[in-house]
C-alpha positions as CSV (number, residue, x, y, z in Angstrom):
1,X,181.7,46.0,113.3
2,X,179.8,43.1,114.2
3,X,179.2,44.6,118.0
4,X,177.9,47.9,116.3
5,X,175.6,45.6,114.5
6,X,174.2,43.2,116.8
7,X,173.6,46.8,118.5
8,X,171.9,48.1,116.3
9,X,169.4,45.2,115.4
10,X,168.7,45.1,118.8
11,X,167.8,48.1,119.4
12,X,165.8,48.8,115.9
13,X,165.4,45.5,115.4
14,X,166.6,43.0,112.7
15,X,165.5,43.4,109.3
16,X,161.9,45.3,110.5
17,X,160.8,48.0,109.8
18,X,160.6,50.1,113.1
19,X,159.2,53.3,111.9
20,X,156.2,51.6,110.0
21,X,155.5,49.2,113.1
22,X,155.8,52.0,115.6
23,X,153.8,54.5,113.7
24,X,151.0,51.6,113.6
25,X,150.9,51.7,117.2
26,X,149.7,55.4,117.5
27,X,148.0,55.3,113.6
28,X,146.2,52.8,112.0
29,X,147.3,51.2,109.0
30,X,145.2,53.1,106.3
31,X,145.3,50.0,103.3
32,X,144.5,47.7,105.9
33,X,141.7,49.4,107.2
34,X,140.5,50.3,103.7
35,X,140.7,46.3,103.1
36,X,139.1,45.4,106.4
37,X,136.2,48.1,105.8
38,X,135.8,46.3,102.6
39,X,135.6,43.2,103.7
40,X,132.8,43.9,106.5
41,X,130.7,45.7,104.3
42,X,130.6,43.1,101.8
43,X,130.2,40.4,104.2
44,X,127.3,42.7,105.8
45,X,125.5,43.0,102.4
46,X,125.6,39.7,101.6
47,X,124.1,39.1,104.5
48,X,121.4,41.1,103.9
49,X,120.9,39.8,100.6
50,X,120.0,36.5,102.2
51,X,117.9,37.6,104.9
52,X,115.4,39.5,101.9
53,X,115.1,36.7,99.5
54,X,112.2,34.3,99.5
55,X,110.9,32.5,96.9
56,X,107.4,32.6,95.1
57,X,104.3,33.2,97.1
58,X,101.1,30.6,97.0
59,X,97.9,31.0,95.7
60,X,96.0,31.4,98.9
61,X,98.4,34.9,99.4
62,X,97.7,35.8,96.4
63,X,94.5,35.7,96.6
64,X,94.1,37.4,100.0
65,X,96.0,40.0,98.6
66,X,93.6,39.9,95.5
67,X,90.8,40.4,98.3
68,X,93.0,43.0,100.4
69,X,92.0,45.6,97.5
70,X,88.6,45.5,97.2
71,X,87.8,47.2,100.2
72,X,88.8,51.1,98.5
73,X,87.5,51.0,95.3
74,X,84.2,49.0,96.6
75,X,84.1,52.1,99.3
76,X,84.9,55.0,96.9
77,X,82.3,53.6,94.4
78,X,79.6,53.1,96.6
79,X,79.9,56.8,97.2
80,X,79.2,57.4,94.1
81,X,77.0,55.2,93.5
82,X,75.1,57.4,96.5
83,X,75.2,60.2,94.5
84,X,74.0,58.7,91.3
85,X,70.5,56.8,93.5
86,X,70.2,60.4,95.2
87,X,69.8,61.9,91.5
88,X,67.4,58.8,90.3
89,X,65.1,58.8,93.2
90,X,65.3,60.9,95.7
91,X,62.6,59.4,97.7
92,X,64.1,56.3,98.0
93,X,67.4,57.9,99.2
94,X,66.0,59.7,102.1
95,X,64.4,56.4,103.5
96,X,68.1,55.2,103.3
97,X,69.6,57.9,104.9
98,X,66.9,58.2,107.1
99,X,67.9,54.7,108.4
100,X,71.6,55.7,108.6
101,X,70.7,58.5,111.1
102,X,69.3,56.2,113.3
103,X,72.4,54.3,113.6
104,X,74.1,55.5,117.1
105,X,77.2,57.8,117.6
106,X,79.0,54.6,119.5
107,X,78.6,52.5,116.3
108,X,80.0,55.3,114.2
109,X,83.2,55.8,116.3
110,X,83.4,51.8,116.3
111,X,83.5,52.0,112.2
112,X,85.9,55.0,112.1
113,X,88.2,53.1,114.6
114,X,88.0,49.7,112.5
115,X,88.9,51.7,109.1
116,X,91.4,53.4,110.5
117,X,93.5,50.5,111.5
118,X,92.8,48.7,108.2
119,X,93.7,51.5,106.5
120,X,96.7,52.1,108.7
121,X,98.0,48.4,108.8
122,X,97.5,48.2,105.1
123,X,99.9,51.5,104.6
124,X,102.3,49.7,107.2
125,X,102.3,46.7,105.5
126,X,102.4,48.3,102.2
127,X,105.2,50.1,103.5
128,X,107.4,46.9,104.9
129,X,107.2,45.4,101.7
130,X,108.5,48.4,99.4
131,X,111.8,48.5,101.9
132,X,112.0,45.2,101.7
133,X,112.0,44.9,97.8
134,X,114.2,47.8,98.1
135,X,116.8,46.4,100.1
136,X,116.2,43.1,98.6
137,X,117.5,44.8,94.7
138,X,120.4,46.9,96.6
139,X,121.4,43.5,97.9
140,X,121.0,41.5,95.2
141,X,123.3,44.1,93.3
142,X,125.7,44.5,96.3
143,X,125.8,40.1,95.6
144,X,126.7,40.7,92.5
145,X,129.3,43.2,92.7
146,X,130.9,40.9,95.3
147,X,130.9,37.5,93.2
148,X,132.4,40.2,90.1
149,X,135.1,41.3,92.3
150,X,135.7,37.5,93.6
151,X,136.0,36.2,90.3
152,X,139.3,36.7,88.0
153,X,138.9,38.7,84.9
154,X,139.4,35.6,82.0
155,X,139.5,37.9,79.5
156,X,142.7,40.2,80.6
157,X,145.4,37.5,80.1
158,X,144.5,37.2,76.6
159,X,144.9,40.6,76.2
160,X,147.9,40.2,77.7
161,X,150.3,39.7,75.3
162,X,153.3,39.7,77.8
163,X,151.4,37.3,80.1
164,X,150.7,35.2,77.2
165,X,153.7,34.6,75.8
166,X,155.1,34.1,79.7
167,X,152.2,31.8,80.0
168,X,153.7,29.6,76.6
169,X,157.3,29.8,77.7
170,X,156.5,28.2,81.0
C-alpha cells in the first residue's frame, strides 16, 4: 500500500488539490479576482481623492473671481441701459452711435475675437472646476466607504451574545 501511495502523491500530488490548481491554470480564480479588483479600485479612488483636495483659497482669488463676474452683467446692462438713453434722448443717442460707426471693421473682429475667448476660457474653466468638485465628493465618499470597510464593526460583538460569553470564558 505504501508504493500505491507514494504513487499516487506523486502523480496528484501530496495533500493539493490538483483539480483547483490545474483549473487556475486555464481559469482564473473568480474570489481572488473579485478581491484583487477590489483592492485596485479602492486604492485607485483613494488616489483620486488626494489628487482633488486642496485647502481654502486666499483673498486675492477670491477676489479676482469676485472681478471675473462683472464683465456679463456690466455687458448685458449696458445694453439696456442703451435702450433706456435711446428712449430719454434720442439726439444724444445718435451722436453716440454715430461715433460707434466710425469705429473700423478690424477693431470689431478684434473685440469679437477677445470676448470670445474670455467667454470661452471662462466656460472651460467653469467647466474644470465643476468635474473637479465632482470627482472631488465621489472621492471623498469612495474615502469613506474604504476607511468603513477598514474598520471593524465594534458594535457586532456586543450583539454577539455567543462571542460574548466566548470572549468572558477566555
Amino acid at each position: 500500500m505504501g508504493v500505491i501511495a507514494n504513487l499516487l502523491d506523486f502523480v496528484f500530488g501530496s495533500g493539493r488539490n490538483v483539480v483547483r490548481e490545474t483549473a487556475e491554470v486555464f481559469r482564473e480564480n473568480a474570489e481572488a479576482g473579485a478581491n484583487r479588483e477590489h483592492l485596485r479600485h479602492q486604492a485607485a479612488m483613494s488616489q483620486f481623492g488626494r489628487e482633488f483636495l486642496h485647502g481654502r483659497r486666499g483673498w486675492f482669488d477670491r477676489l479676482m473671481d469676485a472681478v471675473n463676474r462683472l464683465p456679463r452683467p456690466l455687458m448685458a446692462l449696458g445694453c439696456l441701459g442703451l435702450f433706456v438713453l435711446a428712449m430719454i434722448d434720442p439726439v444724444w443717442f445718435a451722436a453716440r452711435m454715430q461715433g460707434i460707426a466710425l469705429v473700423p471693421e478690424p477693431l470689431w473682429w478684434l473685440l469679437g475675437v477677445i470676448v470670445s475667448f474670455y467667454f470661452g476660457a471662462r466656460h472651460q474653466m467653469k467647466g474644470q472646476e465643476f468635474q473637479r468638485s465632482m470627482a472631488a465628493s465621489l472621492s471623498n465618499a469612495a474615502l469613506l466607504l474604504a476607511e468603513q470597510d477598514a474598520e471593524p464593526n465594534q458594535d457586532s460583538d456586543e450583539e454577539n451574545a455567543a462571542l460574548r460569553d466566548w470572549k468572558s470564558a477566555t
